[in-house]
C-alpha positions as CSV (number, residue, x, y, z in Angstrom):
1,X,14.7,9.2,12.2
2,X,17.5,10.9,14.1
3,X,15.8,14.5,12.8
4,X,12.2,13.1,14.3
5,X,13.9,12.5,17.7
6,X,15.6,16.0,17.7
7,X,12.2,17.5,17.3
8,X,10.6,15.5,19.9
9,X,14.2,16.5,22.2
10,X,14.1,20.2,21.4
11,X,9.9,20.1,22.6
12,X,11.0,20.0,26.5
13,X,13.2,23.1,26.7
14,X,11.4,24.4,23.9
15,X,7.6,24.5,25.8
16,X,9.1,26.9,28.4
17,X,8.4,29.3,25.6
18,X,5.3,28.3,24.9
19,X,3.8,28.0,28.2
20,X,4.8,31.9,28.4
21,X,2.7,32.2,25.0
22,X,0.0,30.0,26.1
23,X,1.0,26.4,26.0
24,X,-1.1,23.9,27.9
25,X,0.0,23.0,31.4
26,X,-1.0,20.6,32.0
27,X,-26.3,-4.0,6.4
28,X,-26.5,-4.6,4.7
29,X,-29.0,-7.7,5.0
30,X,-29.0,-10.5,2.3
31,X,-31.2,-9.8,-0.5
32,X,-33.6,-12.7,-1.6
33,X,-33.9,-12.9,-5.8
34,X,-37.4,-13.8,-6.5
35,X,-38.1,-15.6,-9.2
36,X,-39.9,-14.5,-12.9
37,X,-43.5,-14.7,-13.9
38,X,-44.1,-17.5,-16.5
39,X,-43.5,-16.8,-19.9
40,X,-46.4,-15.0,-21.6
41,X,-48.9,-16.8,-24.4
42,X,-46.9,-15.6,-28.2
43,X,-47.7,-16.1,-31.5
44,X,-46.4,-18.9,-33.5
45,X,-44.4,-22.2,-32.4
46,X,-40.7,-20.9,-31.5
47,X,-37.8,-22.5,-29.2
48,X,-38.1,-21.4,-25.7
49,X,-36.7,-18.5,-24.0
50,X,-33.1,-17.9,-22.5
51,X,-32.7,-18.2,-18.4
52,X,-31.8,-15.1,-16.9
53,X,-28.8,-13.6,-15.4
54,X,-28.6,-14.4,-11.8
55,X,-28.1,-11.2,-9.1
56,X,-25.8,-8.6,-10.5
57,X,-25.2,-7.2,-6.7
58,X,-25.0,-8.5,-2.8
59,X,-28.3,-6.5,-2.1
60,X,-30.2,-7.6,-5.1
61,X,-29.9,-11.2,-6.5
62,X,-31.2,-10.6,-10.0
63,X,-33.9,-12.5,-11.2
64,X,-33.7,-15.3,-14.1
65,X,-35.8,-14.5,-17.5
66,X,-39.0,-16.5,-18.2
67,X,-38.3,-19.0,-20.5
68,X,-41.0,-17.8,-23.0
69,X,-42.6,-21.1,-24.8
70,X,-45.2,-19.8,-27.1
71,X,-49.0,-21.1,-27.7
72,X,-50.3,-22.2,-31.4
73,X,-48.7,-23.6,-34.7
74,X,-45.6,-26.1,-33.9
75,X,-44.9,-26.5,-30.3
76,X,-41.3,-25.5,-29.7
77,X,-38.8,-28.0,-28.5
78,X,-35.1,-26.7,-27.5
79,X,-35.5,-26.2,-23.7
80,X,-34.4,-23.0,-22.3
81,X,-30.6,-22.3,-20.9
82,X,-30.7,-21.2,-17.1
83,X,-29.0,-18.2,-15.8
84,X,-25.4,-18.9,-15.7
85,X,-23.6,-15.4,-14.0
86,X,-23.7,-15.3,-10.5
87,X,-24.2,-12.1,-8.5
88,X,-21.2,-11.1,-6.1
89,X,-21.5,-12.8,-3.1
90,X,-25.0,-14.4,-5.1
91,X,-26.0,-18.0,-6.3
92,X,-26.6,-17.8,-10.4
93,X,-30.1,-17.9,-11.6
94,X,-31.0,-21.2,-12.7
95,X,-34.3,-21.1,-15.5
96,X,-36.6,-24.5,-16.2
97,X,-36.7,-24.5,-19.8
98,X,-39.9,-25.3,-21.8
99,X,-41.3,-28.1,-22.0
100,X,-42.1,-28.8,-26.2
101,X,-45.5,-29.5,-27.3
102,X,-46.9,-32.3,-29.4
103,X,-47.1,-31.8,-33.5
104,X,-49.6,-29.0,-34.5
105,X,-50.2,-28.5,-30.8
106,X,-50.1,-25.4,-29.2
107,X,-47.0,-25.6,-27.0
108,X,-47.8,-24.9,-23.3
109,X,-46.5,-22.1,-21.5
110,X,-42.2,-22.2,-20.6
111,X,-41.8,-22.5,-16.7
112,X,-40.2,-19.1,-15.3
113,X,-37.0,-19.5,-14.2
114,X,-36.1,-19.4,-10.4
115,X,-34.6,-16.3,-9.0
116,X,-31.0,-16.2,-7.8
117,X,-30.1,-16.2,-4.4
118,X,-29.2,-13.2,-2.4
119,X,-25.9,-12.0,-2.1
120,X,-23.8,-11.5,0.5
121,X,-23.8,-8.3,2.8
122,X,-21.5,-5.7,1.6
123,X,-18.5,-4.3,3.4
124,X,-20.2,-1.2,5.3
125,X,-19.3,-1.7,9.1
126,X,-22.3,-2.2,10.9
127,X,-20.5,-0.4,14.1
128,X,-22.7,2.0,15.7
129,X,-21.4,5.4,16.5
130,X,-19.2,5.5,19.5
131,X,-20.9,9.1,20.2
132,X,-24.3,7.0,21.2
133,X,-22.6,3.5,23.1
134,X,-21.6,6.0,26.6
135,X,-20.5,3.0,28.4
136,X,-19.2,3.0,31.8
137,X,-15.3,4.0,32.3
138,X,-12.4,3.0,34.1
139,X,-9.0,4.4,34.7
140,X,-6.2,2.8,35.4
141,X,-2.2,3.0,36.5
142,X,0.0,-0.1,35.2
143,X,2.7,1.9,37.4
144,X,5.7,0.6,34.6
145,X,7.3,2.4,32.2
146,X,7.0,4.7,30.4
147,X,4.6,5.7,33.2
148,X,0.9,6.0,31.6
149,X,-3.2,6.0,32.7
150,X,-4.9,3.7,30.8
151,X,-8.7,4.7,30.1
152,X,-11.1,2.3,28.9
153,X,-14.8,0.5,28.7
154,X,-15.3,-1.2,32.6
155,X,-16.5,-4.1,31.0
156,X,-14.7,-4.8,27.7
157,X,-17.0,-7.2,26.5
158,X,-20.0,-4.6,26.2
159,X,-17.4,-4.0,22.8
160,X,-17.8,-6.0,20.2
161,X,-14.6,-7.2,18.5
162,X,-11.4,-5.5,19.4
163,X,-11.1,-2.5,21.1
164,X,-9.2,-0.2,19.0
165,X,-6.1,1.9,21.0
166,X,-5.3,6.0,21.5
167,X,-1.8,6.6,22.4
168,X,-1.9,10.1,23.9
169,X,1.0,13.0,24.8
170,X,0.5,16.2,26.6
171,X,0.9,19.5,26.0
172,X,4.3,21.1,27.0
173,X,5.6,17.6,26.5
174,X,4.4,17.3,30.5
175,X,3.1,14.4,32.6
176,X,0.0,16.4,33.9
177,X,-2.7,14.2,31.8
178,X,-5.2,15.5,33.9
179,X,-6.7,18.3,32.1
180,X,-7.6,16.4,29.0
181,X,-10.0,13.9,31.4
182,X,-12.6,14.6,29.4
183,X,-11.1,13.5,26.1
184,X,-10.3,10.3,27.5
185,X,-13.3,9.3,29.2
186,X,-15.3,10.5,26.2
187,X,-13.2,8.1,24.0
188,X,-13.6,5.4,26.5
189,X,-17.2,5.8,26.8
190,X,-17.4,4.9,23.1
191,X,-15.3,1.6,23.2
192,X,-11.6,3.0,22.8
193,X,-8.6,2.0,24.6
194,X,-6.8,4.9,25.5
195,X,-3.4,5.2,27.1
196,X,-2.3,8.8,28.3
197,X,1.3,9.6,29.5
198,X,1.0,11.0,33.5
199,X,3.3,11.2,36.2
200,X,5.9,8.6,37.1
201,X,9.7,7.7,36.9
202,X,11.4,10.8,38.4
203,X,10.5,12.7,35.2
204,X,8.8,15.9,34.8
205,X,8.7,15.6,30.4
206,X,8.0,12.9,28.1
207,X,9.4,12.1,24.6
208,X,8.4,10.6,21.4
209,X,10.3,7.5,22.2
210,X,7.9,7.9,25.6
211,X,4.8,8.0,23.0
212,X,6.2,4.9,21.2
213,X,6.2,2.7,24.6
214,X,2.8,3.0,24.9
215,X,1.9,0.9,21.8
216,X,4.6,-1.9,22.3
217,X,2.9,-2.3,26.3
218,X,0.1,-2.4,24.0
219,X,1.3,-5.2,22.1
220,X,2.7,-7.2,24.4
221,X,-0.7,-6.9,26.4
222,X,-2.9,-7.7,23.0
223,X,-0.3,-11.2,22.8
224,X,0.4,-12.4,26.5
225,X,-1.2,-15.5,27.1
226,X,-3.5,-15.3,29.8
227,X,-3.2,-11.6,30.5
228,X,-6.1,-9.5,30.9
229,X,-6.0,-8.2,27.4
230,X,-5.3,-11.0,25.4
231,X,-6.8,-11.0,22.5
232,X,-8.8,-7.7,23.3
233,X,-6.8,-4.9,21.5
234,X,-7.2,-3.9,18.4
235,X,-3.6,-3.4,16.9
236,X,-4.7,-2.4,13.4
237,X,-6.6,0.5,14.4
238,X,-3.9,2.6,16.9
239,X,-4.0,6.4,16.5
240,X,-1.4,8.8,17.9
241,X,-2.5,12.3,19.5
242,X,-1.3,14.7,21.7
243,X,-1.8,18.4,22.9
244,X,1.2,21.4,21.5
245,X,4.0,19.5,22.0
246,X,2.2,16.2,22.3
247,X,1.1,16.6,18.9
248,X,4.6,17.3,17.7
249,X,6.0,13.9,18.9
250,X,2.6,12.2,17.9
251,X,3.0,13.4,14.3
252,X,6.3,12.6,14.5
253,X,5.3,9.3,15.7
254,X,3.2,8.4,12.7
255,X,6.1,9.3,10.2
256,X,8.4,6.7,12.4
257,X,6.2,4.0,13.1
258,X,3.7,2.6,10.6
259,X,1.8,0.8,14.0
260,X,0.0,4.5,13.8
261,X,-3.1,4.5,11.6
262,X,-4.3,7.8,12.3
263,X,-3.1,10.9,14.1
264,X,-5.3,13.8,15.7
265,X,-3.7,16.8,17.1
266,X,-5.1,19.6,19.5
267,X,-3.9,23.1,19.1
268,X,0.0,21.8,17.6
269,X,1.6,20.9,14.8
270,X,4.7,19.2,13.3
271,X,6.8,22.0,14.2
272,X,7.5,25.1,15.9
273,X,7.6,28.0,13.7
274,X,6.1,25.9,10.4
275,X,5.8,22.9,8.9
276,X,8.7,20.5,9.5
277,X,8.5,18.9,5.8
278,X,10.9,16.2,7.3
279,X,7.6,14.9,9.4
280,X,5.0,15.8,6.6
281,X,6.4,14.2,3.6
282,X,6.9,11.1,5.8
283,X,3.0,11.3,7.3
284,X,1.2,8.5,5.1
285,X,-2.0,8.0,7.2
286,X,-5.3,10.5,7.9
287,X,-4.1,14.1,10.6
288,X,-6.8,16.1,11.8
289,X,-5.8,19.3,13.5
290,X,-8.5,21.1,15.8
291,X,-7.0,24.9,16.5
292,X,-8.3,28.3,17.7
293,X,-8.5,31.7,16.1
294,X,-6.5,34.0,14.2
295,X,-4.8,34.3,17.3
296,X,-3.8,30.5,18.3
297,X,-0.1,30.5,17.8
298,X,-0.7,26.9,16.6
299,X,-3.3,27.6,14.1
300,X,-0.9,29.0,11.5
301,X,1.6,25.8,11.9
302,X,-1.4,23.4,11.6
303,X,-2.4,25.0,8.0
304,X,0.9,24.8,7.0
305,X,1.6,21.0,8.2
306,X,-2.3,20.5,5.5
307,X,-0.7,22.5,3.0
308,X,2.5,20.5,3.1
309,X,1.0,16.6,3.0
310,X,1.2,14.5,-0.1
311,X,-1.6,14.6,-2.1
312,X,-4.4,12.1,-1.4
313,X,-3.8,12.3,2.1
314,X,-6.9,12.7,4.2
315,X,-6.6,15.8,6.6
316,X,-8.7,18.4,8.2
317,X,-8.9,21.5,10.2
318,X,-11.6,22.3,12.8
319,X,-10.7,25.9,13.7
320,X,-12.8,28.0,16.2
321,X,-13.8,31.2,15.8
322,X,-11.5,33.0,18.6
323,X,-9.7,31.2,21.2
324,X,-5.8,31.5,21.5
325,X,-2.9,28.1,22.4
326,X,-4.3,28.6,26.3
327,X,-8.0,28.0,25.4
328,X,-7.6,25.3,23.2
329,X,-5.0,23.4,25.4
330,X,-7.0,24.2,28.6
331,X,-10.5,25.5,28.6
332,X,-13.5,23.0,29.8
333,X,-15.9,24.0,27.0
334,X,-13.8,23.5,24.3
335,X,-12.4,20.2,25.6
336,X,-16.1,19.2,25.4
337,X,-16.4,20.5,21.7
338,X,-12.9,18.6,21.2
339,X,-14.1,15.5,22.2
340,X,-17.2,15.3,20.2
341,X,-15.5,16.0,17.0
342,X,-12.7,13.9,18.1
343,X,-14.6,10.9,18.5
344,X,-16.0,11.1,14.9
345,X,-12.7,11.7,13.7
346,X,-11.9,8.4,14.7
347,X,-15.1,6.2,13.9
348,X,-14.1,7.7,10.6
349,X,-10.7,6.8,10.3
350,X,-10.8,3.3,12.0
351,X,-14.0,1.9,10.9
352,X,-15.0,4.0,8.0
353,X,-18.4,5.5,9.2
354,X,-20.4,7.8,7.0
355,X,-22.6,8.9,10.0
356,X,-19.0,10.2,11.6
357,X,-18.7,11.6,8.6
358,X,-21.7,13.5,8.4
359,X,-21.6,14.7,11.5
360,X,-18.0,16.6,11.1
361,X,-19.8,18.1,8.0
362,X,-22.9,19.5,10.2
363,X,-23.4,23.1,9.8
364,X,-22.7,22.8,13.7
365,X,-19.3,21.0,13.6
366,X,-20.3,19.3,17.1
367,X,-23.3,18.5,18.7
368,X,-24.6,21.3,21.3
369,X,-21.9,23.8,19.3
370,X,-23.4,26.9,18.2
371,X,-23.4,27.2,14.9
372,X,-20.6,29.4,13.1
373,X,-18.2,28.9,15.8
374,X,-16.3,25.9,14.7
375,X,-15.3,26.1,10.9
376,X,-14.1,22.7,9.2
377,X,-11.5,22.9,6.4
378,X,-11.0,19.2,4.6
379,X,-9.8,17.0,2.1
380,X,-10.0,13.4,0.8
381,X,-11.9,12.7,3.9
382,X,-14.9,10.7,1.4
383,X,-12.3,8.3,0.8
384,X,-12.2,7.0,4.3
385,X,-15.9,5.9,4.2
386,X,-15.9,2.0,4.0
């Protein structure tokens, strides 16, 4: 812990340097089981057929067996057993058994047996994309510590359910939020409550204990009685991001606090110089990085952070063709591009959407993107889809 806080420390006197090198200033639907045919006219008296088994599946209640009575010689007698194994989430099968015929009758035809009921929907969230909800925004300035905008839907209750929460730091480990406005309303816009760290308190820098206050005014908004946001806030789905610096103390953050779910970092990475293995081995949840070229002094740091992660951890890279730390941290195009992958990133991580996931496999990275000019490097990401 005390090696997490000395990293998050060393960021303010340490971004002096890299403002020089170009740090950023700133349904399923129930399936209905229909029932079999009747059993078909055989040869011969013989005891009736078995039931069938009821639905295997939630989308497809199987359907029960005809219970097969046969026509000529002796009628049979034993009536047939119904369907006995439910479906998951289904209602078992049950099959009428046959009826017997009369000595040296032909026995009649067995009644088909009745098809189970549908199952239960599966566990696919039925959450549309946040790309295509573009609600209305507001922003926001508790005016308390540790100083912060909040960003969010104007009308929550266009959300449905909980609004899940995005914790944000800024490049240089500053309070000027201002240049990443279009990440925030963009996440807004698609039902996230984000919090951004901005000016206030006589400081000019923020830390990771800074980062951490965010999410416990979070909490104790989510559980005052009668507040505003009682009840609202999702606390289960809370990622931590941040800009250079800001995704220093957020990674750092997510190794610390186990309230962090997900982290996404623009153009930074757990250390400067490398991969500070005291903040990887600790990282437990999904990191994507979004970096510039060759010449992004970031880039090399965020491949090495991937390279150093436990196995089985989802993580991935979005690196653009050119573009050095300045670019990334600060150029209005790219904060665009950012916040369309971005947004993905985190439909995929807190609700588990294969279309987010599709579209940060697109041959375009981003919608509107040229293609070629944003390359994605991944793993483990298919075991995020719910």
């Amino acid at each position: 812990m005390k090696r997490l806080l000395n990293n998050a420390t060393r960021c303010v006197p340490a971004f002096a340097v890299l403002l020089v090198c170009g740090c950023s200033n700133g349904d399923e639907s129930n399936g209905l089981g229909s029932g079999a045919a009747a059993g078909a006219s055989g040869t011969g008296g013989a005891t009736s057929g078995t039931g069938g088994t009821g639905g295997a599946t939630p989308s497809n209640a199987g359907s029960s067996g005809a219970a097969g009575m046969t026509t000529g010689g002796t009628g049979g007698t034993a009536a047939g057993t119904g369907g006995t194994t439910a479906g998951t989430g289904g209602i078992a099968g049950m099959a009428t058994g046959g009826v017997g015929a009369s000595s040296g009758a032909g026995g009649s035809g067995g009644l088909g047996g009745s098809g189970g009921a549908g199952g239960a929907g599966g566990t696919t969230s039925s959450r549309p994309l946040s790309s295509t909800l573009m609600l209305p925004t507001t922003m926001e300035s508790p005016d308390v510590a540790p100083f912060f905008n909040v960003w969010r839907p104007t009308d929550l209750s266009a959300v449905e359910g909980k609004l899940p929460v995005f914790v944000w730091n800024n490049g240089a480990c500053s309070r000027n939020d201002g240049v990443f406005r279009t990440l925030f309303e963009k996440w807004a816009s698609g039902g996230y409550f984000v919090l951004s760290l901005t000016s206030g308190g006589g400081s000019s820098s923020t830390t990771i204990e800074d980062q951490k206050g965010l999410i416990d005014w979070v909490v104790e908004q989510a559980e005052m009685a009668g507040g505003p946001y009682n009840g609202k806030l999702d606390l289960e789905r809370i990622t931590a991001g941040g800009n250079s610096c800001g995704g220093i103390t957020s990674l750092g953050l997510a190794a610390m606090d186990d309230r962090v779910a997900a982290v996404f970092v623009l153009s930074g990475s757990s250390g400067f110089g490398g991969a500070d293995t005291t903040v990887t081995n600790a990282i437990k949840v999904p990191v994507a990085y979004v970096v510039g070229g060759e010449e992004d002094i970031a880039r090399a740091n965020a491949e090495a952070d991937y390279e150093a992660f436990a196995s089985g951890i989802p993580s991935m890279i979005v690196s653009r063709s050119s573009g050095d730390h300045l670019m990334i941290s600060n150029n209005a195009e790219v904060m665009t591009d950012a916040a369309d992958m971005s947004i993905n990133w985190l439909d995929l991580t807190m609700f588990g959407l294969q279309g987010a996931l599709d579209a940060l496999n697109a041959p375009t990275v981003c919608s509107g993107c040229d293609s070629g000019l944003w390359t994605v490097t991944s793993k483990n990401l298919d075991t995020l889809v719910k």
